[in-house]
VOBA-1610 file (N, C-alpha, C; in pm, whole numbers, padded with zeros to 5 digits, always signed):
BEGIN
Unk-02516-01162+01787Unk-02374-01191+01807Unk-02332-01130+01941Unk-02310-01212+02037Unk-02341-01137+02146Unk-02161-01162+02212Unk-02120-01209+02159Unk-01956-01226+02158Unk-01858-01110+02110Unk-01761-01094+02117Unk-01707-01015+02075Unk-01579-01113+01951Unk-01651-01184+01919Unk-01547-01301+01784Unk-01668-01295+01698Unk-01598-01334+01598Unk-01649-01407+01459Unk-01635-01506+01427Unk-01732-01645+01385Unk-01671-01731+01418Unk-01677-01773+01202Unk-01615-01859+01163Unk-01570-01875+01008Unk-01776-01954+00994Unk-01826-01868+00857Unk-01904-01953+00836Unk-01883-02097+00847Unk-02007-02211+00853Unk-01998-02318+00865Unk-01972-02430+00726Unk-02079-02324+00604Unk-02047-02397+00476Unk-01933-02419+00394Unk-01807-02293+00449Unk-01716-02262+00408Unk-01637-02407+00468Unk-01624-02483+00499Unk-01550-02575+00573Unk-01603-02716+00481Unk-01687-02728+00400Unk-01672-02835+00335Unk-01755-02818+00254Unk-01673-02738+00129Unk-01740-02690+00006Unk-01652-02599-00089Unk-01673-02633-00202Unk-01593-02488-00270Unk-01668-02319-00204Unk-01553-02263-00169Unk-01613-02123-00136Unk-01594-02023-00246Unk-01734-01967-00262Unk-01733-01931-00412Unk-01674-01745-00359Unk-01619-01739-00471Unk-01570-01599-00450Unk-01615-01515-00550Unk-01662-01355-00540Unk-01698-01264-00641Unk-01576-01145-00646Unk-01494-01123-00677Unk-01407-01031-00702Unk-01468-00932-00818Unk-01485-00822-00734Unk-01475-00666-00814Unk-01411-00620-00775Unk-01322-00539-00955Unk-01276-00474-00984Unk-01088-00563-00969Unk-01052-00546-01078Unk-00891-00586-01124Unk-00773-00508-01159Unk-00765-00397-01067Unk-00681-00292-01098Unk-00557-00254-00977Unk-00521-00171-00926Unk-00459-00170-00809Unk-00454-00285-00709Unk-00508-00228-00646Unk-00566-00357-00536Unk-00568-00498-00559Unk-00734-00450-00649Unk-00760-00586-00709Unk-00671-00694-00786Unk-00625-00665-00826Unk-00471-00735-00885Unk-00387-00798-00760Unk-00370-00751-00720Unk-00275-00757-00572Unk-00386-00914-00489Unk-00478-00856-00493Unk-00586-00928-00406Unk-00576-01065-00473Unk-00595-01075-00622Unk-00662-01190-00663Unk-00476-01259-00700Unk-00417-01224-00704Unk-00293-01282-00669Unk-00281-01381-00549Unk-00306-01257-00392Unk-00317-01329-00313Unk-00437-01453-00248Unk-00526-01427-00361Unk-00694-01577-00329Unk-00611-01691-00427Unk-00473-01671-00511Unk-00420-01764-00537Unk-00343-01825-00466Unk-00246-01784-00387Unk-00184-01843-00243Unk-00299-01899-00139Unk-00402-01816-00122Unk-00499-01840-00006Unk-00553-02003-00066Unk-00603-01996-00174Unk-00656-02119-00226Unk-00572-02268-00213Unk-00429-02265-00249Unk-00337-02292-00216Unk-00273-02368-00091Unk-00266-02281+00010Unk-00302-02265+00146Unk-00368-02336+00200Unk-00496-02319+00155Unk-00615-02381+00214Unk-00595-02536+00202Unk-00570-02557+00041Unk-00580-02679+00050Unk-00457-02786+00082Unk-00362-02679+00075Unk-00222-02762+00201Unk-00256-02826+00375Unk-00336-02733+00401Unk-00410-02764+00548Unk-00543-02875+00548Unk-00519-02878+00452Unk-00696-02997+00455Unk-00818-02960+00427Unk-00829-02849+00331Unk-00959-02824+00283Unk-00946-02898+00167Unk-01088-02955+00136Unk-01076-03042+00045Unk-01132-02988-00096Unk-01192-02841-00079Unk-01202-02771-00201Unk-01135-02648-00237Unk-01127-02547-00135Unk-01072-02431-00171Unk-01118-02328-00235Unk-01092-02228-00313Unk-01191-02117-00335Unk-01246-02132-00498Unk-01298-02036-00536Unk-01353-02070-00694Unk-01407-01956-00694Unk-01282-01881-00766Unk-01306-01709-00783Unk-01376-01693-00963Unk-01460-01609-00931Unk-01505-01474-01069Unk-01466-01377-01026Unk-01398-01339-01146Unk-01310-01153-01156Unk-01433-01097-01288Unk-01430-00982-01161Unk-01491-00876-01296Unk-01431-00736-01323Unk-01407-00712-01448Unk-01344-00572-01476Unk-01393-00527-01602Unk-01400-00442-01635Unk-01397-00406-01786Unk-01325-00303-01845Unk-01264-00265-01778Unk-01065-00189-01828Unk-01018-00274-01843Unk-00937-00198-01943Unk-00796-00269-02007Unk-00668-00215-01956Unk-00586-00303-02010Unk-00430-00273-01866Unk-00361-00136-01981Unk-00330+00003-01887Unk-00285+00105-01956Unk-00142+00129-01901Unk-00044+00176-01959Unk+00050+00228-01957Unk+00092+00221-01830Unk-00006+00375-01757Unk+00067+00389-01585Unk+00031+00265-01503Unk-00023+00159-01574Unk-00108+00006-01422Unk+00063-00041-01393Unk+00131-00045-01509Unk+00240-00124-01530Unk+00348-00069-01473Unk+00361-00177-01334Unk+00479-00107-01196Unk+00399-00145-01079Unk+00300-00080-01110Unk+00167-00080-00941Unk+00092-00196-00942Unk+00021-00220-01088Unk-00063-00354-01161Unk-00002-00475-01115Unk-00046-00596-01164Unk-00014-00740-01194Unk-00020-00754-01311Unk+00052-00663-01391Unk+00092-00627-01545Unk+00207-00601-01589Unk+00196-00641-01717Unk+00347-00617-01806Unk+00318-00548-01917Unk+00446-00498-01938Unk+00369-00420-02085Unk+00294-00523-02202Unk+00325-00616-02190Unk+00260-00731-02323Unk+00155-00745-02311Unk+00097-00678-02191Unk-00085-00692-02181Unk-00141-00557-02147Unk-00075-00466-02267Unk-00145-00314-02257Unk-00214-00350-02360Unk-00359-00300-02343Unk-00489-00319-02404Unk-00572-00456-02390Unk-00511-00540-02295Unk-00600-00638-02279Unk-00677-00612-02171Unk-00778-00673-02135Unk-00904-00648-02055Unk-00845-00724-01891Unk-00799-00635-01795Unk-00757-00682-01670Unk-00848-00801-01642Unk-00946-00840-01629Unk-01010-00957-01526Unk-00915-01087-01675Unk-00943-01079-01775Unk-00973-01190-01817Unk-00787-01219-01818Unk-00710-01078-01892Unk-00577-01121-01842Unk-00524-01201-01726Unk-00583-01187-01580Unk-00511-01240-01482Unk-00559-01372-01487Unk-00686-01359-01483Unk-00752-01532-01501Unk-00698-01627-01610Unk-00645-01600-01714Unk-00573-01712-01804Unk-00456-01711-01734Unk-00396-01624-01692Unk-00269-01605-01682Unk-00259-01738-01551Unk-00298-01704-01435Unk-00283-01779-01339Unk-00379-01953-01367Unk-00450-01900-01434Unk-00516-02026-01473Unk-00429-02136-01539Unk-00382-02103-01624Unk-00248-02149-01685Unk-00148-02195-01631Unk-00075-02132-01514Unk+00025-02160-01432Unk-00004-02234-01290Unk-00166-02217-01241Unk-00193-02317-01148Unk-00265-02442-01185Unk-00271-02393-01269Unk-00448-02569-01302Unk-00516-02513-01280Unk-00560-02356-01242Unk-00686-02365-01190Unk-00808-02302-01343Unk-00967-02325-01280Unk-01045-02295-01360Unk-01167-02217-01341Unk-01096-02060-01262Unk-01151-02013-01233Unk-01213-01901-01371Unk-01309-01801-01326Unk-01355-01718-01468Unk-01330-01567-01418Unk-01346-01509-01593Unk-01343-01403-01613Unk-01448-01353-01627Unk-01480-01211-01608Unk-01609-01136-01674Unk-01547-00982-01716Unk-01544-01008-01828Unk-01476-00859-01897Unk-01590-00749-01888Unk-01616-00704-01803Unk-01729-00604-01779Unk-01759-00538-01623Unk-01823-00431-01626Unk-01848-00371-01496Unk-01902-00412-01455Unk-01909-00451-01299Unk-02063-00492-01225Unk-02127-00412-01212Unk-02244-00461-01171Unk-02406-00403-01174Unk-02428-00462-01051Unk-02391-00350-00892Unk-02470-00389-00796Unk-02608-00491-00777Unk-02683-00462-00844Unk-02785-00480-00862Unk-02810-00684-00919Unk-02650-00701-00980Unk-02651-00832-00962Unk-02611-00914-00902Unk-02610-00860-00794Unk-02550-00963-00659Unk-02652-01030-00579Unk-02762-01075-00627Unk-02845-01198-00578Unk-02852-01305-00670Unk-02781-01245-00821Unk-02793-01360-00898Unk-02682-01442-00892Unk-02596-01385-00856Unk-02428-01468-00839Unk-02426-01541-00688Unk-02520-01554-00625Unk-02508-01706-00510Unk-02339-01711-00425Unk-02282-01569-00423Unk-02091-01574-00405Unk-02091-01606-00267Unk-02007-01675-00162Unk-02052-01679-00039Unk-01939-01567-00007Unk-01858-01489-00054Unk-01764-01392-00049Unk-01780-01288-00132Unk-01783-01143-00112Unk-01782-01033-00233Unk-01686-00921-00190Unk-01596-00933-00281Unk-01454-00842-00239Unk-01479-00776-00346Unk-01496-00636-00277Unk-01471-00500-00409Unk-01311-00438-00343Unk-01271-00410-00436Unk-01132-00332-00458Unk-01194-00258-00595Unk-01258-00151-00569Unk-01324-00057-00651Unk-01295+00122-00581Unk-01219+00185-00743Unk-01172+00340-00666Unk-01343+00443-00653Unk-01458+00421-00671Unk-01572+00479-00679Unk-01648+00429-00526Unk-01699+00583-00460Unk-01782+00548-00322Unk-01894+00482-00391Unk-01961+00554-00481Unk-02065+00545-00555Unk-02099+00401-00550Unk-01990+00345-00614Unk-02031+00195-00651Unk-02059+00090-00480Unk-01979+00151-00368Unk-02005+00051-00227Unk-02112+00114-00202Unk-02138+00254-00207Unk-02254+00222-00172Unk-02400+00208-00220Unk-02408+00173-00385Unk-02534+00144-00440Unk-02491+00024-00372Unk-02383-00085-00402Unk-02417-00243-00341Unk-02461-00239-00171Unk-02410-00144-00123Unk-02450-00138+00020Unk-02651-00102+00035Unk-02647-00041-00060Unk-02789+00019-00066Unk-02896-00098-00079Unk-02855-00180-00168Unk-02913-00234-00231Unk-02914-00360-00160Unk-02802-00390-00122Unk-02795-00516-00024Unk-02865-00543+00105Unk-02909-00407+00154Unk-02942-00351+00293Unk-03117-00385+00288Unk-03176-00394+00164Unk-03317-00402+00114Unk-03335-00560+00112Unk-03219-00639+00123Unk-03278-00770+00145Unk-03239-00862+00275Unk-03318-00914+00331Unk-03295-00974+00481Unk-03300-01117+00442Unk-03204-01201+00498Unk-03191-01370+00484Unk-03228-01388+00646Unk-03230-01534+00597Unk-03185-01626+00757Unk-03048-01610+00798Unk-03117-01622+00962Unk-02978-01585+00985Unk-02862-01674+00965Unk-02856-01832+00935Unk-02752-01906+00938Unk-02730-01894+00816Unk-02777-01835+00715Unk-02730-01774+00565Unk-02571-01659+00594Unk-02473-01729+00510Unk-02347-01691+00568Unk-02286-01577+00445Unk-02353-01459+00397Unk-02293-01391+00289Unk-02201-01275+00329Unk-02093-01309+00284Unk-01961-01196+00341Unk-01942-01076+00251Unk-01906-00954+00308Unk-01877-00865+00187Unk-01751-00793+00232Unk-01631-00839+00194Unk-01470-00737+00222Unk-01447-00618+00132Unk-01458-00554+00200Unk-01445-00417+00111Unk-01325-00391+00137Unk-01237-00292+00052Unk-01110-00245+00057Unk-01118-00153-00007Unk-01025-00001+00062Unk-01029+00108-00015Unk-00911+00206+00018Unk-00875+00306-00049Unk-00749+00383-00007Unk-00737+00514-00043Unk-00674+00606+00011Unk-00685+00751-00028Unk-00548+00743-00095Unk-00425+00833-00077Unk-00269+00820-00125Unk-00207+00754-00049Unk-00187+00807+00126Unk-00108+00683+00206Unk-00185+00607+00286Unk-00317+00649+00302Unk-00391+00582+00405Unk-00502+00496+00330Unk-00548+00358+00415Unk-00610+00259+00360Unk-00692+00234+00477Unk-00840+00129+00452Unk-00894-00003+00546Unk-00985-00051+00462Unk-00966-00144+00564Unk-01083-00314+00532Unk-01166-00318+00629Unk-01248-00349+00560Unk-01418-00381+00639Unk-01433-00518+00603Unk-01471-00650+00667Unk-01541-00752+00617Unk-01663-00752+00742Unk-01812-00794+00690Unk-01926-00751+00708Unk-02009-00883+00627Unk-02104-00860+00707Unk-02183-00926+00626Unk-02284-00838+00536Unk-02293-00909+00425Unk-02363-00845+00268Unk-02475-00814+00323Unk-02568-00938+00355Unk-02718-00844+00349Unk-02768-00842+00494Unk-02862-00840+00538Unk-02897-00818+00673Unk-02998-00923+00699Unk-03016-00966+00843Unk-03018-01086+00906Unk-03142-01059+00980Unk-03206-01174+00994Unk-03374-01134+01098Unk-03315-01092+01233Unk-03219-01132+01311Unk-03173-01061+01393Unk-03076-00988+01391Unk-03074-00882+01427Unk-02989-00766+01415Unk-02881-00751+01459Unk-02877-00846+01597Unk-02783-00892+01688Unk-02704-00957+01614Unk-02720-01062+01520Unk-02629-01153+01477Unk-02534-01104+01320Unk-02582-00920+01307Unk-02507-00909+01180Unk-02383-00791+01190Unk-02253-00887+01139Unk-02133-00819+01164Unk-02146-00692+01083Unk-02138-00539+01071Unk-02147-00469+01061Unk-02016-00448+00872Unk-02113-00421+00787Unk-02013-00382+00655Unk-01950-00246+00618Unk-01885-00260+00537Unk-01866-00111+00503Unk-01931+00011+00510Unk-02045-00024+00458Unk-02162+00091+00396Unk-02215+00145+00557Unk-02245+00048+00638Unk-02288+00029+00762Unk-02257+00114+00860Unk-02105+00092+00854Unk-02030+00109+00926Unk-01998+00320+00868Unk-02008+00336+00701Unk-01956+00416+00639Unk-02088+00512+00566Unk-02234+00500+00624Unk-02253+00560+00527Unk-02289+00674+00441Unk-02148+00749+00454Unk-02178+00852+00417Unk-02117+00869+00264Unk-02068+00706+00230Unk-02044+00679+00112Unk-02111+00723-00003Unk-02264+00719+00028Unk-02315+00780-00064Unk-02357+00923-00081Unk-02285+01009-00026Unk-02257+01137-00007Unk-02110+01227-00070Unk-02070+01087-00095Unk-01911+01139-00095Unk-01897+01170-00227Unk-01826+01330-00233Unk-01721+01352-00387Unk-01623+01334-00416Unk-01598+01285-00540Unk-01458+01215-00522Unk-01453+01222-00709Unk-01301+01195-00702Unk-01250+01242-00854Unk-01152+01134-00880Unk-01207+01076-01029Unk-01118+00976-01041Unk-01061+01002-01215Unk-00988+01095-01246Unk-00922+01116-01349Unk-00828+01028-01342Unk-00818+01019-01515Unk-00713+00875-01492Unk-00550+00944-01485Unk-00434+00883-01438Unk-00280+00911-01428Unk-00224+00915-01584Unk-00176+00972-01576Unk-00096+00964-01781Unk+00002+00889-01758Unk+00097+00868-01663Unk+00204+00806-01635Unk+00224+00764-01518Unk+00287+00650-01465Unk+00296+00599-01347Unk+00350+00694-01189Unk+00430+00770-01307Unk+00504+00888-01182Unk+00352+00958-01168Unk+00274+01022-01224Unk+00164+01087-01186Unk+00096+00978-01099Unk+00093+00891-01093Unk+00018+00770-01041Unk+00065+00741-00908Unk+00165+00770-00880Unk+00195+00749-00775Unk+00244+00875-00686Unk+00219+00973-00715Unk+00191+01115-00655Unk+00034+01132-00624Unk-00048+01038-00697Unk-00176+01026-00617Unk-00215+00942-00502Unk-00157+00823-00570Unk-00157+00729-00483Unk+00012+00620-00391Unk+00051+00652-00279Unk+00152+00565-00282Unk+00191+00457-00302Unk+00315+00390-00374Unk+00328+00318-00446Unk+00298+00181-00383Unk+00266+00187-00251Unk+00247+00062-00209Unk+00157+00039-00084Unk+00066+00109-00146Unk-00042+00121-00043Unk-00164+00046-00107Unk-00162+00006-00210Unk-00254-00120-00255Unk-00212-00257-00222Unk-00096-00284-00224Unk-00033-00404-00178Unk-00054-00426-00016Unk-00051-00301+00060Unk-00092-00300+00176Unk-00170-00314+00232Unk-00313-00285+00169Unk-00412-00317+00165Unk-00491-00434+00161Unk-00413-00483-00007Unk-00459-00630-00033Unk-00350-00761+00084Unk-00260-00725+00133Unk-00253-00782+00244Unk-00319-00789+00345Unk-00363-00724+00391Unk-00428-00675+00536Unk-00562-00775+00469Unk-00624-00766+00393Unk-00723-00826+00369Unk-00723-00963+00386Unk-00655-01014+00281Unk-00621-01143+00226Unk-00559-01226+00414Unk-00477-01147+00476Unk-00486-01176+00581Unk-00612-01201+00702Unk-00676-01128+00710Unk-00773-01106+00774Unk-00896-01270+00744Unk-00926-01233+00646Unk-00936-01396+00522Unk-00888-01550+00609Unk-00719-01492+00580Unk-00659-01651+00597Unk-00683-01678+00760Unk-00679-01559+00811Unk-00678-01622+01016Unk-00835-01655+01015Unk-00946-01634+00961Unk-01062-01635+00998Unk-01081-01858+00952Unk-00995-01849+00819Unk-01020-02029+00770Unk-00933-02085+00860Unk-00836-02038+00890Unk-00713-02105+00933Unk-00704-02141+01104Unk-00785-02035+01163Unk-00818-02034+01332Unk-00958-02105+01345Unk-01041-02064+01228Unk-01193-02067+01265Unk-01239-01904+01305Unk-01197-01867+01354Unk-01224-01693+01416Unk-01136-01593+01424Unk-01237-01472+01433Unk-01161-01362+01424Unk-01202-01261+01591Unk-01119-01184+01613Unk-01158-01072+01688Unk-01147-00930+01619Unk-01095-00936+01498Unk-01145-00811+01423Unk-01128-00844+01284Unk-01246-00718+01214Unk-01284-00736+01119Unk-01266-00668+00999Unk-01161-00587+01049Unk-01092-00484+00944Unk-00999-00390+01001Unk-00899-00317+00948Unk-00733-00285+00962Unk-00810-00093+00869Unk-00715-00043+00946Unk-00718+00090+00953Unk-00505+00154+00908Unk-00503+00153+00807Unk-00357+00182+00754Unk-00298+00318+00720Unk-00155+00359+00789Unk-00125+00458+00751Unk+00036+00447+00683Unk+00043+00403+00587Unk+00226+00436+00501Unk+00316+00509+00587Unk+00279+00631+00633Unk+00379+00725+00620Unk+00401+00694+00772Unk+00357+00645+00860Unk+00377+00578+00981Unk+00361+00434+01008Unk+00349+00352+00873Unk+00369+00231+00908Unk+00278+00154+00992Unk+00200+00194+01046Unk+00104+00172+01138Unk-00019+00070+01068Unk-00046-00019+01120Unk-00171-00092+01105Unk-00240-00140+01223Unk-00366-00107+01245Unk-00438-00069+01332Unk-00585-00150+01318Unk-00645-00224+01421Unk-00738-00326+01396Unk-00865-00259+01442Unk-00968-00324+01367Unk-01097-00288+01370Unk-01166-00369+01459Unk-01171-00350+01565Unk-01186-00499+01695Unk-01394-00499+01654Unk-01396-00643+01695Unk-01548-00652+01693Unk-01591-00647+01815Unk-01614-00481+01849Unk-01688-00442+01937Unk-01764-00325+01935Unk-01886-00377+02004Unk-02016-00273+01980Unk-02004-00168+02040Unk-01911-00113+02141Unk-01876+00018+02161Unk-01830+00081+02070Unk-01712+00020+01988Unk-01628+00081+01885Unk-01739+00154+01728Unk-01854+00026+01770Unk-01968+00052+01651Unk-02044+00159+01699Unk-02062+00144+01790Unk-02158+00308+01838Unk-02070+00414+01820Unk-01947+00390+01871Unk-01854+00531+01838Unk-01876+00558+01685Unk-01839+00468+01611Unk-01858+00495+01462Unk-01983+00552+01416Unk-02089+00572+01526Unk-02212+00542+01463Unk-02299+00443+01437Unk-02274+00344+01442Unk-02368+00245+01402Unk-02433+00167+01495Unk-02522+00200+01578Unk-02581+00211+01711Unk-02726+00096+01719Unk-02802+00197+01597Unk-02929+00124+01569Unk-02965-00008+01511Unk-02877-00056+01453Unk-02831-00170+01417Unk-02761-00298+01488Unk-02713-00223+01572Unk-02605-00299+01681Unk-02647-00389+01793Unk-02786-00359+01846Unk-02836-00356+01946Unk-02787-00267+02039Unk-02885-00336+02161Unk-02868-00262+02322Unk-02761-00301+02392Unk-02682-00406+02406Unk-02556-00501+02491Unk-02464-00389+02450
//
């Protein structure tokens, strides 16, 4: 990739683009809301298929989700993925699926997704899929995307990357794990909130929505232009600030990610 753009895979332009959504909670809620506008969208402009999402979760909607969630109290104790998927399924036509269960890194060669969006609060989990993804090399005109999204209390970013790695090295946009990995190093504590006010003294109240914008954006300019010049947003609440992740290999060596990058 010897450009400093991204240009929109090619299969994505006349085909259903299959989508893998992990995790249906904060974010994720927010997110798969917005792949319902995006889908939408798409096919207002002349795509003639649009997306064709799987949600996976295996929590159920609790007390504090309800305020921050894409929840009401009438769906405390139902299983988040499969809740949103009838729900919107119902109100758009659409026939997309549920999977009431955790993913298993480890099954992301069997799901064929040409998109994999985690909105997941565990490093653990980006980076076994980063780990694991990193062990298999495609062709390079093999187009597999991976948007990651993640957040501390006010601060957030997005990475979109490609999933697995490419015979040339040159031609692979740099992912989360890649870009991050000290993910699998990281301690981190995820006790659950008793109440929404605790919930949002951890996390600010609208820094998942911020997030799943920035994403879902990032997304729509890449179908909607054909290209991007960056590939992920760097967010701070308490200054309002959103800040772009430009696709450039200086910026990747600064980060670290050097050996991968090439020599240019």
């Amino acid at each position: 990739m010897t450009k400093q753009i991204f240009q929109c895979p090619a299969q994505w332009l006349d085909q259903y683009i299959d989508v893998l959504l992990i995790g249906c909670g904060a974010t994720g809620s927010n997110i798969y809301d917005g792949l319902v506008q995006l889908h939408h969208g798409l096919l207002a402009v002349g795509h003639n298929y649009g997306l064709r999402v799987t949600a996976y979760d295996g929590d159920s909607v609790e007390s504090p989700n309800i305020g921050r969630q894409r929840f009401t109290s009438a769906d405390l104790g139902q299983n988040k993925a499969v809740t949103l998927v009838n729900r919107y399924n119902l109100a758009y036509g659409l026939n997309w699926k549920a999977i009431p269960q955790y993913y298993d890194a480890e099954q992301i060669t069997e799901e064929g997704a040409d998109l994999v969006i985690t909105c997941v609060d565990t490093a653990k989990f980006r980076a076994n899929l980063g780990t694991f993804a990193s062990s298999i090399e495609i062709e390079d005109d093999d187009q597999f995307l991976w948007l990651d999204t993640g957040n501390a209390s006010k601060t957030a970013q997005v990475v979109l990357g490609h999933l697995y790695n490419t015979f040339n090295p040159d031609d692979k946009l740099p992912n989360v794990f890649d870009l991050y990995p000290e993910l699998a190093t990281m301690e981190e504590s995820n006790e659950p909130s008793c109440s929404l006010a605790e919930a949002i003294r951890s996390q600010d109240l609208f820094v998942n929505r911020a997030v799943a914008d920035s994403a879902l954006n990032i997304l729509w300019q890449l179908l909607r232009t054909g290209s991007i010049t960056h590939h992920g947003v760097f967010i701070d609440q308490t200054t309002s600030e959103i800040k772009p992740l430009k696709i450039d290999r200086n910026i990747w060596r600064f980060m670290g990610y050097e050996r991968k990058a090439g020599n240019q």
